[in-house]
N, C-alpha and C positions, 0 to 999 in steps of 0.2 A: 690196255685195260684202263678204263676211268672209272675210280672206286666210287661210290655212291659217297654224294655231302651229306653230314648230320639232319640237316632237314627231310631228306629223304625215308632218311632211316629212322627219324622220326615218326615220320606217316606210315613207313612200315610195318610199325610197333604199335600204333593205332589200331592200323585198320585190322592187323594181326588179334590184337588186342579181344575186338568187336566179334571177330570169327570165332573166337575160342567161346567168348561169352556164350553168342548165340549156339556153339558145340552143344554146351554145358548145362542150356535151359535145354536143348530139343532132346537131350540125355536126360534129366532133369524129369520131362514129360513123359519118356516111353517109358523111364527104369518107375517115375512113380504112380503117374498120370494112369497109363496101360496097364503095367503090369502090376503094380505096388509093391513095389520088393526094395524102397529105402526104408532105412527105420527110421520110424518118428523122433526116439531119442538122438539122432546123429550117431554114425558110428566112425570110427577112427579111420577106418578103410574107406569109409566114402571121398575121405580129403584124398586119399590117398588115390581112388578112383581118377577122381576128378586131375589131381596132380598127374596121371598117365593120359587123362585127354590132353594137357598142356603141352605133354610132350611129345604125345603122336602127332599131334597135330604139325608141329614142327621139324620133328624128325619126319616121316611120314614125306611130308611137301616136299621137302629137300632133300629126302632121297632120291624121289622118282622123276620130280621134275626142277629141283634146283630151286625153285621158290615157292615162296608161298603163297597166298591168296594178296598179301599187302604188295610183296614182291611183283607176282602179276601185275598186279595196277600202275605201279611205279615204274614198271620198266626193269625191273633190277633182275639181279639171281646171286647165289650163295657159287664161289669158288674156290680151290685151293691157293695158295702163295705162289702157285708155276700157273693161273688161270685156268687149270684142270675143272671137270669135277670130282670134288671132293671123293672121300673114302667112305665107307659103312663108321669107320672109326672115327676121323674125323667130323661128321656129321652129329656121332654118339656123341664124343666130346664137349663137340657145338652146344649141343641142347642140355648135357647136364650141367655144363658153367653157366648154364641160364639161371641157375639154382642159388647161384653165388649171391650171399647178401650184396644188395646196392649195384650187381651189372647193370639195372638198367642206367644207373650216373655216372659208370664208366667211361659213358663217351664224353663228361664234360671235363675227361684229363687228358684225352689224348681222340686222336683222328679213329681208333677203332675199338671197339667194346672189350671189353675183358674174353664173354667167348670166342670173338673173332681171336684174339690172342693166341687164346688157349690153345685153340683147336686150330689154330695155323691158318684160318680162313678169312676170306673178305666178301663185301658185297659190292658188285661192280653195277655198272649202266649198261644193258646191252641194246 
């Protein structure tokens, strides 16, 4: 197994990034655009909405196929520490240490991120 270099994982977290954005406008447009059902005022559950697109999205990918849309493009994919893949659990894990203030500067202490950590996982090159 050859883990993905921070550059990689860099670009991951971009293009990741870009995909959520664009999630969160095209939600964005059907919850208000179509149907009209955000409130004007902001309601506290929209963040909150919006916070469960970040994380489907991520869970989601790497449940079913191991990576994500940055993943795809990079070559990579999400494994366990024996180059499994991962668990329902571990996967959960994964995506709520996303949550951890400052994971995404994790990688500038050490070769893999706080969630990879947590949740026992790496990203390789395949």
């Amino acid at each position: 197994m050859k883990v993905a270099d921070k550059g990689t994982r860099f670009v991951n977290h971009l293009i990741d990034n870009i995909a959520v954005i664009i999630l969160v406008i095209l939600h964005a447009f059907l919850l208000d655009g179509l149907l009209h059902i955000i409130p004007e005022d902001g309601s506290p559950w929209l963040g909150l909405y919006f916070f469960v697109l970040y994380f489907g999205y991520h869970f989601l990918f790497e449940y079913f196929c191991s990576r994500t849309i940055g993943k795809f493009i990079t070559k990579t994919k999400v494994v366990d520490d024996n180059g499994d893949k991962p668990s329902t659990k571990a996967l959960f894990i994964r995506n709520i240490s996303r949550l951890i203030p400052l994971d995404n500067f994790s990688f500038l202490f050490g070769q893999d991120g706080w969630h990879d950590t947590i949740s026992e996982t790496q990203v390789i090159s395949v």
